[in-house]
C-alpha positions in Angstrom: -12.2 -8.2 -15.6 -9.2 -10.5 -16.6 -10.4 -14.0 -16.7 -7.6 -15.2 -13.9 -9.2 -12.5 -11.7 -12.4 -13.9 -12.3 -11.0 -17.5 -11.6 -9.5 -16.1 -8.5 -12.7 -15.3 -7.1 -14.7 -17.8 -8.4 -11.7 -20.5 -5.9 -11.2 -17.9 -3.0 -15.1 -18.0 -2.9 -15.2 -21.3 -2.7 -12.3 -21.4 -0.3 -14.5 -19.3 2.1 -18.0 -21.0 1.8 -15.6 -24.4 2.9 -13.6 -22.4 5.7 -16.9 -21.0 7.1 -18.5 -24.2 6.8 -15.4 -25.8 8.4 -15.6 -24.0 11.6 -19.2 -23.8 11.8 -19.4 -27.6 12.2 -17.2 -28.0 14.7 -18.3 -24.7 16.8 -21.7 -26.7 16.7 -19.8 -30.2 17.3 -18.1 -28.4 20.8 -21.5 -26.5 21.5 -23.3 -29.8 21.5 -20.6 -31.7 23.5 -21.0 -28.8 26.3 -24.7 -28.8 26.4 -24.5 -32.5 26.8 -22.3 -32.1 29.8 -24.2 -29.5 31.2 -27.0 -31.8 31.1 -25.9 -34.5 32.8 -23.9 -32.5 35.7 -27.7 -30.6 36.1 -29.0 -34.2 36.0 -26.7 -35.6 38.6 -27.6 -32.5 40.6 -31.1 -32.7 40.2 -30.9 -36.2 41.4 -29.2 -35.5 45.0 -32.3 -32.6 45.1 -34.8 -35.8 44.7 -32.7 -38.0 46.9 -32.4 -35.7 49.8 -36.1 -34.6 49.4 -36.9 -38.4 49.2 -34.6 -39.3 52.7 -36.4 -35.8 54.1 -40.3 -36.8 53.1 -40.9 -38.6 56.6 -39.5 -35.3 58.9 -41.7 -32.8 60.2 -42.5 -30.7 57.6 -40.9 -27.9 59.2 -37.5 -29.7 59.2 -37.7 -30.9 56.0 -38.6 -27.7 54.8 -35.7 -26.3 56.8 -33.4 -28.7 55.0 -34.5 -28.1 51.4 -34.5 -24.3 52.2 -31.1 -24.4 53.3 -29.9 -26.5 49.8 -31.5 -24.4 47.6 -30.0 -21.5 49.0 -26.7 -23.0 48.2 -28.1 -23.9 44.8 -29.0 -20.2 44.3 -26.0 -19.2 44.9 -24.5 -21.3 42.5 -26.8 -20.0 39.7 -29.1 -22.9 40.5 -32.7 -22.8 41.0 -34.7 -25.7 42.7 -38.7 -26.5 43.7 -39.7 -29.2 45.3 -43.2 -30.4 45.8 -44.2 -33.4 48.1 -47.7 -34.7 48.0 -48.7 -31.3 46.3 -47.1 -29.5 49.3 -44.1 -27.2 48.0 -41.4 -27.5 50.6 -38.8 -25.4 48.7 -39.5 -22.8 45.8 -36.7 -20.6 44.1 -37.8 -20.1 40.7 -41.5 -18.3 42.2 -42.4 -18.2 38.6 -46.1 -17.8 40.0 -46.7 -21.8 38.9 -48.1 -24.4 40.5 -46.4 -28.2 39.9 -48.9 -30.1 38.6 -48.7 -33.9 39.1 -48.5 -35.9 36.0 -46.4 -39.0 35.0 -43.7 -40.7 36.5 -39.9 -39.8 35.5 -37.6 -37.3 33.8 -39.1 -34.1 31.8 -35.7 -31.7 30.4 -36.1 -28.4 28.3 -35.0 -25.3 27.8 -37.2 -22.1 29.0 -36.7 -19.0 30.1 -36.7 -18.0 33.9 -36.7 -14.8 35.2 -35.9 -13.4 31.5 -32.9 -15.6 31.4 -32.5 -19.0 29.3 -32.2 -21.8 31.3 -31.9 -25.5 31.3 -34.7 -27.1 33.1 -35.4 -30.7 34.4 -38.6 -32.0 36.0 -38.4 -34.8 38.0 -41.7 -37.0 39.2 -41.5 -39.7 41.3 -42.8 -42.2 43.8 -41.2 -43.0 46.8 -44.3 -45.6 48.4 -47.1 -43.6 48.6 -45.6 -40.4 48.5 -45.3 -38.6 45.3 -42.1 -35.9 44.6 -41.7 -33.4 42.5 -38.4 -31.6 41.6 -37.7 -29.0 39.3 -34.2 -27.7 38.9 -33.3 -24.7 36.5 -29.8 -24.6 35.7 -29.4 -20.7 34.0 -27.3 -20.7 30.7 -25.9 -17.5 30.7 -22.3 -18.4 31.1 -22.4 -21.3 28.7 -23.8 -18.6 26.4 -21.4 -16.5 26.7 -18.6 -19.0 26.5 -20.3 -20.2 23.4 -20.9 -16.3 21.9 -17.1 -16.0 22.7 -16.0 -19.0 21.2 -17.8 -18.4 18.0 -16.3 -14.8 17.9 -13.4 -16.2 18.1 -13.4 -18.9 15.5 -15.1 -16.1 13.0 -12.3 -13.8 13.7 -9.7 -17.0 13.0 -11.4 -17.7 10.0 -11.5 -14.1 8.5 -7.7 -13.6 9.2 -7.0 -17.0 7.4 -8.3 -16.8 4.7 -7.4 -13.1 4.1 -3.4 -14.6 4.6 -4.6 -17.7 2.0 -6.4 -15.0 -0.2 -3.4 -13.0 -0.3 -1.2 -15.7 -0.9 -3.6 -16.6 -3.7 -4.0 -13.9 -5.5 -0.5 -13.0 -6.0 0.8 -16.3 -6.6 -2.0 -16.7 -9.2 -1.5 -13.2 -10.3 2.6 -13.9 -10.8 1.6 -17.5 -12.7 -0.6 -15.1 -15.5 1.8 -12.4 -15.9 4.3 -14.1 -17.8 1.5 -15.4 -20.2 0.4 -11.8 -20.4 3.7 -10.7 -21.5 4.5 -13.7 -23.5 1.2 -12.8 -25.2 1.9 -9.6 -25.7 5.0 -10.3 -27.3 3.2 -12.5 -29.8 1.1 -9.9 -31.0 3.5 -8.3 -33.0 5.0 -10.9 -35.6 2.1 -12.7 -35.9 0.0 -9.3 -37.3 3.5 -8.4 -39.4 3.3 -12.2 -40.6 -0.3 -11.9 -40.9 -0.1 -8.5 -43.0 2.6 -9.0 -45.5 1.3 -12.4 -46.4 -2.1 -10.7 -47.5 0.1 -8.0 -48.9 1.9 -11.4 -50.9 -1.7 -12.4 -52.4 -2.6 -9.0 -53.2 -0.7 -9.8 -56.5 0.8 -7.7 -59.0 3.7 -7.2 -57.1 6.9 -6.6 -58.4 9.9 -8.8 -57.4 11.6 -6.3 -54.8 7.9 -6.0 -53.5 7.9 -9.8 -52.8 11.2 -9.8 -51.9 10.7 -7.7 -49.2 7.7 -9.0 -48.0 9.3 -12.5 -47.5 12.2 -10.9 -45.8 9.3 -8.9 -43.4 8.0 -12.7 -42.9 11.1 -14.5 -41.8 12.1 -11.8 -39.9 9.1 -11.7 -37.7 8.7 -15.5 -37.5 12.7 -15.6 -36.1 11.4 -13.0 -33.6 8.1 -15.5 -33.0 10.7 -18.2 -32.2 13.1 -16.1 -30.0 10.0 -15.6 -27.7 9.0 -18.8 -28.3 12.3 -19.9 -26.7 12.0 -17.8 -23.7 8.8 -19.1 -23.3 10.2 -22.6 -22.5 13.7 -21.2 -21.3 11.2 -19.6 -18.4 8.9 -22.8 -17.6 12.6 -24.9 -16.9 14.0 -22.2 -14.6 10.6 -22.2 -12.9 10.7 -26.0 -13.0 14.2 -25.9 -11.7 15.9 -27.9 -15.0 19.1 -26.4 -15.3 22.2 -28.1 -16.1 25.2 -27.1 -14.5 28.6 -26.9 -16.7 31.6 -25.2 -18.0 30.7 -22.4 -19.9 33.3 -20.6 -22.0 32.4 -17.1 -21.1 34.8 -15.4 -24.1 32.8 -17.5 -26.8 29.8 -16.6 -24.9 30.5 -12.7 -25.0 32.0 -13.4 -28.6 28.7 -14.2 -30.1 26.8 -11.3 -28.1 29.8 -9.1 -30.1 28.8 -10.5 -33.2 25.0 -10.1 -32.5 24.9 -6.6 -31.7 27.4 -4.1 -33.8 27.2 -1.4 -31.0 28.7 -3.7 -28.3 32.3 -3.2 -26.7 34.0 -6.1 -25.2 36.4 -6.4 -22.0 36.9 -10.3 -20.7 39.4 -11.0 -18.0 37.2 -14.1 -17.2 37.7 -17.2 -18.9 35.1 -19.8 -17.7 31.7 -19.8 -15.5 29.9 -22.5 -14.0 26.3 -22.7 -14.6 23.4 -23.5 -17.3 24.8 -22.2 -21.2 21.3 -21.7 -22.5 20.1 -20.0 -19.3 23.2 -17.9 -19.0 23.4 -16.7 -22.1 19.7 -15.9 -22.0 20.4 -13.6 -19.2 23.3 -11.9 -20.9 21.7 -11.3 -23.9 18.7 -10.2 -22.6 20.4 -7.2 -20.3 22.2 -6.7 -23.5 19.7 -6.4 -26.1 18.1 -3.8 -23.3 21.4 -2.1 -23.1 21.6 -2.0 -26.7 17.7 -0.6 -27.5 18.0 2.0 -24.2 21.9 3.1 -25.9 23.8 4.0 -28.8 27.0 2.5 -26.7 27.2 -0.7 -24.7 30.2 -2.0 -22.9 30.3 -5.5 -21.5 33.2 -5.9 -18.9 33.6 -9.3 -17.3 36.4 -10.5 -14.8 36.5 -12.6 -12.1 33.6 -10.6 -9.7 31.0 -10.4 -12.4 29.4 -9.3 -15.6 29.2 -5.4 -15.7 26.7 -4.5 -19.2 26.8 -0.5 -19.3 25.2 1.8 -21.9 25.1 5.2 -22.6 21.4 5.3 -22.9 18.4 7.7 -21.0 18.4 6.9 -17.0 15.9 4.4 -15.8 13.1 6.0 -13.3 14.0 6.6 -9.9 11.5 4.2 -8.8 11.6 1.6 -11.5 15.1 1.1 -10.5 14.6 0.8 -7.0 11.9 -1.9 -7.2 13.7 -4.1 -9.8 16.5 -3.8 -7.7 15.0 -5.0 -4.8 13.7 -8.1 -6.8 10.3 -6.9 -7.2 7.4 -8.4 -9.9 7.6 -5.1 -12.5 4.8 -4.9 -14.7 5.6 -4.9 -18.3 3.9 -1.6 -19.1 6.6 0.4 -17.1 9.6 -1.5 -18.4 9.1 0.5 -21.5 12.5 0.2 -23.8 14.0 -1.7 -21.2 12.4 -4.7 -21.9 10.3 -8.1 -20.9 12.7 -10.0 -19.9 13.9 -8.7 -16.3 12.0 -10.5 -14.3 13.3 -13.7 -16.5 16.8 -12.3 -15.6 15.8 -12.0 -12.1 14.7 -15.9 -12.2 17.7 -16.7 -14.1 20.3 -15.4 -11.4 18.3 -16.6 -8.5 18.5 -20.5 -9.5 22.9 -19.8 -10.2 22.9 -17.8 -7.1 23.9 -14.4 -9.0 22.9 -11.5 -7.6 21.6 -8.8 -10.3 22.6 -5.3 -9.3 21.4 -1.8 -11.2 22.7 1.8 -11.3 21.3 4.5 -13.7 22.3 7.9 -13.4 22.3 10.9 -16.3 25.9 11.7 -15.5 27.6 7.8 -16.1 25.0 6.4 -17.9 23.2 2.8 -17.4 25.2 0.0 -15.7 23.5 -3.5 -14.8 26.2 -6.2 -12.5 25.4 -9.3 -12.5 27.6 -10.6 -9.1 28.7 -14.2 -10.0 31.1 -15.2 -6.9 28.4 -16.7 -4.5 28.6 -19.6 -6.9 
């Protein structure tokens, strides 16, 4: 596995264990929060129970019992259940659990049970009023807060998941388009540095004669000017991803004069005299889609007028698909570039920060043809 993979998953694992963590917190924070109110409305609740059973204690126990019997059927309905106990008489029982209320000390008892197979909140209430003693028990069933909470929590996991996929995503590919420039810068260097690397230990083999040395020198400089044209893209890349560009008047018959000069196959037609934009970065693009032209081609043409820069060659046609999805802008791999070189997508970066537009046609019938569009300037 590539090493920024593994970095990738090594952060986006991270990222997760945090995100998780995140919302787990505060699906605990808001779970907490409800229970707490749901205490103290069953609290407030439980209170009226003990306050109407305390204003009922000196009825006839048939009207008091009437009374309580008639609130807890309300309660009941509302998902609440009651008891209440004076003196060790039950005037009002609908939790019939089978239990008895046992006296015991004075004040406010609250826990969490279950009743009738269901979990519920329960509060047990003991208190004096003179020399009568009350007992209340009230059950408030947390089904629904359950099931508010479940939801909730599917919710937030759900949430979670589909963010960080999107932030995983954007991740991945952004990390993914920061390494493969290195990778093709890299792969780049691999070839002077092993031709510099083999003719100098071909240079202390000795007993060479002087055509021997002189061509191994020549193999040397050759492949350390190649190091330092890459070397140049290298930082010609990092300042149009760094947006450093200098806008001026660039002579565009000088420009196409020296890519004449440069490669011996190349035909030039200018009708255009200047161009606004970055020299270095300019002519980086043109001689880039050239020195493709010219390795793809036996013939290149460069036409340029006042619409754009048209680079043609006479070379094999670029697949079908290749030249759809570097057309459309797309990140191309290096390995299916093939002859047509590294440095598209550095083309591609090139004309986006001069607003150009680069534009390709390939057919076996007219040939190659790449237009760089230069009048949204």
């Amino acid at each position: 596995m590539q090493l920024w993979k593994k970095n990738f998953l090594v952060i986006y694992g991270i990222f997760l264990a945090v995100v998780c963590a995140g919302l787990l917190l505060l699906d605990a924070y808001i779970s907490l929060n409800e229970m707490k109110q749901w205490v103290d409305q069953a609290r407030n609740n439980e209170r009226s129970i003990y306050y109407l059973a305390a204003g009922l204690k000196d009825e006839e126990i048939s009207r008091m019992n009437m009374n309580l019997n008639d609130a807890g059927r309300r309660y009941e309905e509302a998902g609440l259940l009651i008891r209440v106990c004076v003196n060790g008489y039950t005037a009002a029982d609908y939790i019939q659990e089978g239990q008895t209320t046992d006296t015991g000390a004075e004040g406010s008892q609250i826990g969490i049970r279950r009743v009738r197979g269901e979990r519920c909140l329960v509060i047990r209430e003991i208190g004096r009023e003179g020399e009568d003693e009350i007992t209340v028990e009230y059950v408030h069933q947390l089904k629904s807060l359950s099931q508010i909470q479940m939801r909730r929590m599917w919710i937030f996991c759900g949430a979670g998941l589909v963010f960080a996929g999107i932030m995983g995503l954007l991740l991945y590919y952004t990390m993914r388009r920061i390494n493969r420039p290195v990778n093709q810068i890299a792969h780049e260097l691999r070839t002077p540095l092993t031709g510099i690397r083999g003719y100098a230990e071909y240079l202390m083999m000795g007993k060479l004669t002087e055509e021997e040395r002189f061509f191994a020198a020549r193999q040397i400089v050759d492949s350390a000017k190649h190091l330092e044209n890459i070397t140049e893209k290298l930082l010609i890349m990092g300042n149009v991803r760094e947006g450093a560009i200098q806008i001026e008047r660039i002579d565009v018959r000088k420009m196409l004069l020296e890519l004449e000069e440069k490669y011996p196959n190349v035909e030039v037609d200018c009708r255009l005299e200047f161009l606004n934009g970055d020299r270095t970065l300019v002519f980086c693009l043109l001689d880039n889609l050239t020195a493709n032209a010219a390795r793809a081609g036996s013939l290149v043409r460069i036409t340029a007028d006042e619409e754009g820069v048209r680079i043609w060659n006479d070379g094999e046609p670029m697949d079908e698909e290749l030249l759809r999805d570097i057309s459309k802008g797309q990140d191309v791999p290096a390995s299916r570039m093939g002859m047509h070189g590294y440095g598209i997508q550095v083309c591609q970066e090139i004309a986006r920060v001069h607003g150009f537009k680069l534009r390709f046609r390939s057919s076996k019938e007219e040939g190659t043809e790449v237009f760089c569009q230069i009048n949204t300037i």
